[in-house]
N, C-alpha and C positions, 0 to 999 in steps of 0.2 A: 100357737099360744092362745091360752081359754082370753076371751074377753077379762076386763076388773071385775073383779069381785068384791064385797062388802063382808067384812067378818060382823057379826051378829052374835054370835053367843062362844063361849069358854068353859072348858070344863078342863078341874084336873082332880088324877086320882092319884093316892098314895097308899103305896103298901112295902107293908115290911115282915118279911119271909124269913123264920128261922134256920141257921143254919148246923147242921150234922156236925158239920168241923171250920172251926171258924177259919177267916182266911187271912193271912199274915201276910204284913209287912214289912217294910224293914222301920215305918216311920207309927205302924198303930197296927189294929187289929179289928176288922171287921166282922163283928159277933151275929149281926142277921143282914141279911139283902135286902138292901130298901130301894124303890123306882117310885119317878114321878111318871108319869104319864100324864100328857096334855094334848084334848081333842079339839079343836075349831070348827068352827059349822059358818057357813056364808047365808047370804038372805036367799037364797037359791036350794038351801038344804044339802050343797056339797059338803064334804067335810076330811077332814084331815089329822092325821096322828103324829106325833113329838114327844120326846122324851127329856127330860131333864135333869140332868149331871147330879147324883143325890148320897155319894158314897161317904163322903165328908163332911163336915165333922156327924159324928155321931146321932146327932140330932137335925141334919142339914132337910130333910126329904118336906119334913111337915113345913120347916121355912120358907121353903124354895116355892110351896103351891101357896101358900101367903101371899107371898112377894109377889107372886104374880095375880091373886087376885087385888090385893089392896094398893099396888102401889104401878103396877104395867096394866093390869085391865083394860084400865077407863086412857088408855093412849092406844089400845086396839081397837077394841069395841066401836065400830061403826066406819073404822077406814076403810078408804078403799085401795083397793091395792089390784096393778096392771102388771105387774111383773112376780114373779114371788122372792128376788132378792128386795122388793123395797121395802118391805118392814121390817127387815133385819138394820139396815142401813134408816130408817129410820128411828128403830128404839135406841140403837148403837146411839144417836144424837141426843134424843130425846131423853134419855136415861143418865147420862155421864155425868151432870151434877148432882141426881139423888144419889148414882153410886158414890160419889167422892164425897157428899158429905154424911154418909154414914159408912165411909169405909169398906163398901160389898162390891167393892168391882166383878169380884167373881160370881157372887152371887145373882147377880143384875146379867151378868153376859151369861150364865147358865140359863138361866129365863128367857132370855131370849133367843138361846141355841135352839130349846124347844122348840119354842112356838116357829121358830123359820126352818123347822125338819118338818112341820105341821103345815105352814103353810104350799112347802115344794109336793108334799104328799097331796095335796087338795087339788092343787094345779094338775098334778100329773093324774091325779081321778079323772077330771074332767078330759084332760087329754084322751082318757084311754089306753093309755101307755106306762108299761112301770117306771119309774122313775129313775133308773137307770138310762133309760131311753129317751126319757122325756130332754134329761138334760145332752145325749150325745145319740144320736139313730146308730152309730156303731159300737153301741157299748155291748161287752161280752157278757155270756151269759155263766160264768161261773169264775171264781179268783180264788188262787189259792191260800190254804189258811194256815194256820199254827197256833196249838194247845198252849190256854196262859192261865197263869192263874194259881201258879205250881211253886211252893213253896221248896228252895232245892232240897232240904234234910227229906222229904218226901216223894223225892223224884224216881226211886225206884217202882216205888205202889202206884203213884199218877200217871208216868209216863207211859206203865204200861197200859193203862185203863185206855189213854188218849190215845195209844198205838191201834189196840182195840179199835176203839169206834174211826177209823180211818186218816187220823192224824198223821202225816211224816215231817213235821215241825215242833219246836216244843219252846217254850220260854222260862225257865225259872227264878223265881226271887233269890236274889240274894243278898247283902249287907245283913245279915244277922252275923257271923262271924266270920272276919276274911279269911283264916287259915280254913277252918273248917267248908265253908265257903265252897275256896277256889279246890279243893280237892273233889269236893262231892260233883263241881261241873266236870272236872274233866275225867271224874269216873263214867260220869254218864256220857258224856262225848266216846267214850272207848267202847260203849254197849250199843250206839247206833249203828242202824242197818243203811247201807251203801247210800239210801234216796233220803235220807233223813239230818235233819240240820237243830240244832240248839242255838239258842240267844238267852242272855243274861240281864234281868234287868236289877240295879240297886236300889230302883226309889227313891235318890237322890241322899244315898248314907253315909258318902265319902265327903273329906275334903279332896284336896290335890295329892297330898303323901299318899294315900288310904289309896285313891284310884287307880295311882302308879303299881303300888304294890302289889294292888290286886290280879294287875295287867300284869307285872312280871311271872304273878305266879302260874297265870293260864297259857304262861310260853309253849308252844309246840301246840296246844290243846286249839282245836280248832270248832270256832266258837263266833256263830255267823253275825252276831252284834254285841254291844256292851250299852244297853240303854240307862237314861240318865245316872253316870255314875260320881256324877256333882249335880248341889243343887242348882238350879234352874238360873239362880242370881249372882251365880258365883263370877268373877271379872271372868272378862273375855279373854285376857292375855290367857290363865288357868285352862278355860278350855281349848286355847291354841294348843297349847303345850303340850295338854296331854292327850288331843289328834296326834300330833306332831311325834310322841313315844308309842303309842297304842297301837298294836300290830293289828289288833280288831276294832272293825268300824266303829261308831259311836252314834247312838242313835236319841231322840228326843221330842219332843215339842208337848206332849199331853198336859204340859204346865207352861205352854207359852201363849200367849192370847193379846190379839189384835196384829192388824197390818204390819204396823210399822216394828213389831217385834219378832215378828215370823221372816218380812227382810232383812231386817239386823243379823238374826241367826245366818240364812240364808248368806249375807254377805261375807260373814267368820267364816264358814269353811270347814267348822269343826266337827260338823254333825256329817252323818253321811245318809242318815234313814231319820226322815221328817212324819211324825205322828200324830198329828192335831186330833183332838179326839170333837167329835161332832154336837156333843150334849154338852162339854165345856167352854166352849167356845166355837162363833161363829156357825155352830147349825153345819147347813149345806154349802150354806154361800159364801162364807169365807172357806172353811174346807177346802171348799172345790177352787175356789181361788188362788190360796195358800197351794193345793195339791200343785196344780200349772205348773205355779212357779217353781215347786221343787222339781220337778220333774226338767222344767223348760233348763233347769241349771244342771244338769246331769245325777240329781242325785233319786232317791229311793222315799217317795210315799208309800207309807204304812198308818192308817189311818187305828187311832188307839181308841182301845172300847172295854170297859168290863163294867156291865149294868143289866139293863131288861133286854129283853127281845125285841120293842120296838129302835132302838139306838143302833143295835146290832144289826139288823135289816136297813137300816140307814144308813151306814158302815160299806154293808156289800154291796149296796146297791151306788155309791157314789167311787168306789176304788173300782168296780166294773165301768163306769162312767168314762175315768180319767186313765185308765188302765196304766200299763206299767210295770215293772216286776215286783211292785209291792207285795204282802201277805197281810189276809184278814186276821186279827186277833181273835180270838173264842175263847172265852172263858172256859173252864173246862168244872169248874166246881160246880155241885147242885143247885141249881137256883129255877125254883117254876117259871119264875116273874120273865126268864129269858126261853127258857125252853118252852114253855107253853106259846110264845110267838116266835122264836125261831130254836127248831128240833133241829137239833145238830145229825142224833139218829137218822131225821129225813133228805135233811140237807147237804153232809158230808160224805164224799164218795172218794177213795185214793187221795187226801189229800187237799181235793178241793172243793167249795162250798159253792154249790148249785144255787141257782136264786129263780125267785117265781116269775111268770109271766103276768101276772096279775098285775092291775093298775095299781100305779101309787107304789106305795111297799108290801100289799096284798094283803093286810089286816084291814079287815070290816072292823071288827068292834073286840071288846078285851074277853077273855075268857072267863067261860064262869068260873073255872076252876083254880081264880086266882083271888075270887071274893072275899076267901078268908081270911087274907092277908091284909085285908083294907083297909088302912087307921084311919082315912082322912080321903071326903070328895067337897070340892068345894065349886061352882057354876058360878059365872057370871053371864048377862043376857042383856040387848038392848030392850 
């Protein structure tokens, strides 16, 4: 482990990337690709990359590097930090009253997802070590992944693109219509090849009746998960229940955040594939935390991601870490802001996603080729 280090200066970038075809929903519609990107530098001149949670709402990406210059900054800037969970576990403190009195709990734990993906990448520079290894010397060097990002009424044209580029997993959207829906999944379940597996996710578009139904209709149709298909806050008895009917597993968490509600989940029993996604909550260190524990309980991490390429490499590199029979999520729609830091083209081979040897997460510095997208750079420095 590097000695402490002093953070000294902040930088984030935001850009927002148009998109060919926008990407649906079941709860909105995302018309261009927006990433925050946040770098850290120590009085040493190390330095480290982070991403931050920016899909939501519409307007969120320009906020989110605000928030973190005007109101997180000046609680980093000059600490010293001997481990690289303690600034996560300190802003998580330091933070809890501004977020409760204006309401941004998410907002405030997005910020600080970043900067603690930013801080482990710094740490593991200094190591030498990619960051896979920094945090386990046995972590593998490749995890298998599955195309997301797939809208079902378009699953014919996408799945075969992602079949192409070496996918044999596939996820698609669904709650846009359940009759229509549940047919179009298990058309496509009938046109997969022997090694290949589907999951369905709703976006949280059902009540209890709505999920049941939807479940009966996928009978026979074999269909390797059913992610959040209530919302996140719905009673616990509802999500008993409908474990308890559901012939296929149920999977969640991308909307669950902090400890004591990742145990909660954990204790219900109703989930079977646990998703924290790393830019919305808890970074590395609760991730990696949260991940144990699902695991330690026999169920299935899958770390959820659909954003830039820094997130994404952050992603692989901590489900390599904890390993397990999880799958990386990959976006599969055009976005520079991700493929220009991590090439699926370079990175996926049969199915599974190779990772670099390179210290940290292997990104020196952001591409030029994503300049034009840049609405917003904002520095802070002691």
């Amino acid at each position: 482990m590097h000695e402490s280090v002093v953070i000294r200066r902040l930088d984030a970038f935001v850009y927002r990337c148009p998109t060919v075809r926008p990407v649906a929903t079941s709860f909105g519609i995302m018309r261009d690709r927006p990433a925050v990107f946040v770098r850290i530098e120590d009085t040493d001149g190390g330095f480290g990359w982070g991403e931050i949670f920016a899909n939501w709402p519409a307007a969120g990406a320009e906020h989110r590097a605000n928030l973190l210059m005007k109101d997180v900054a000046q609680l980093v800037l000059g600490t010293s930090v001997q481990a690289p969970s303690d600034l996560f576990h300190k802003l998580e403190s330091e933070t809890r009253i501004r977020a409760i009195q204006c309401g941004e709990l998410g907002p405030f734990r997005q910020v600080i997802a970043g900067l603690d993906i930013a801080v482990w990448d710094l740490f593991a520079r200094h190591s030498g070590l990619p960051l896979r290894r920094f945090i386990n010397n046995a972590a593998v060097d490749s995890v298998p992944a599955y195309a997301s990002g797939i809208r079902v009424g378009d699953a014919e044209e996408l799945v075969g693109r992602a079949r192409d580029k070496g996918f044999l997993a596939y996820k698609v959207k669904v709650g846009f219509n359940l009759a229509e829906d549940a047919s179009a999944t298990c058309a496509l379940v009938e046109t997969l090849q022997p090694a290949e597996r589907v999951f369905a996710d709703a976006n949280q578009a059902w009540d209890l009746n709505s999920a049941e139904a939807f479940i009966g209709r996928l009978s026979g149709c074999d269909v390797g998960w059913l992610e959040e298909p209530l919302p996140v806050d719905a009673p616990e008895a509802e999500w008993k229940k409908l474990a308890a009917v559901s012939g296929i597993p149920l999977a969640g968490g991308e909307n669950i955040a902090g400890y004591s509600d990742f145990d909660a989940a954990i204790k219900t029993g109703a989930l079977s594939v646990y998703q924290p996604d790393v830019a919305k909550w808890g970074g590395i260190t609760g991730c990696h935390d949260v991940a144990r524990k699902v695991i330690a309980a026999g169920h299935t991490y899958c770390p959820h991601f659909l954003g830039g390429g820094i997130g994404l490499q952050a992603s692989a590199q901590l489900l390599a870490a904890v390993g397990g029979p999880g799958l990386l999520e990959v976006d599969v729609n055009p976005n520079p802001l991700r493929d220009t830091l991590a090439d699926t083209d370079k990175s996926l081979r049969c199915g599974w996603w190779h990772i670099s040897d390179a210290p940290g997460l292997g990104i020196e510095q952001l591409p030029a080729g994503i300049a034009k997208f840049e609405t917003l750079k904002v520095s802070q420095s002691l």
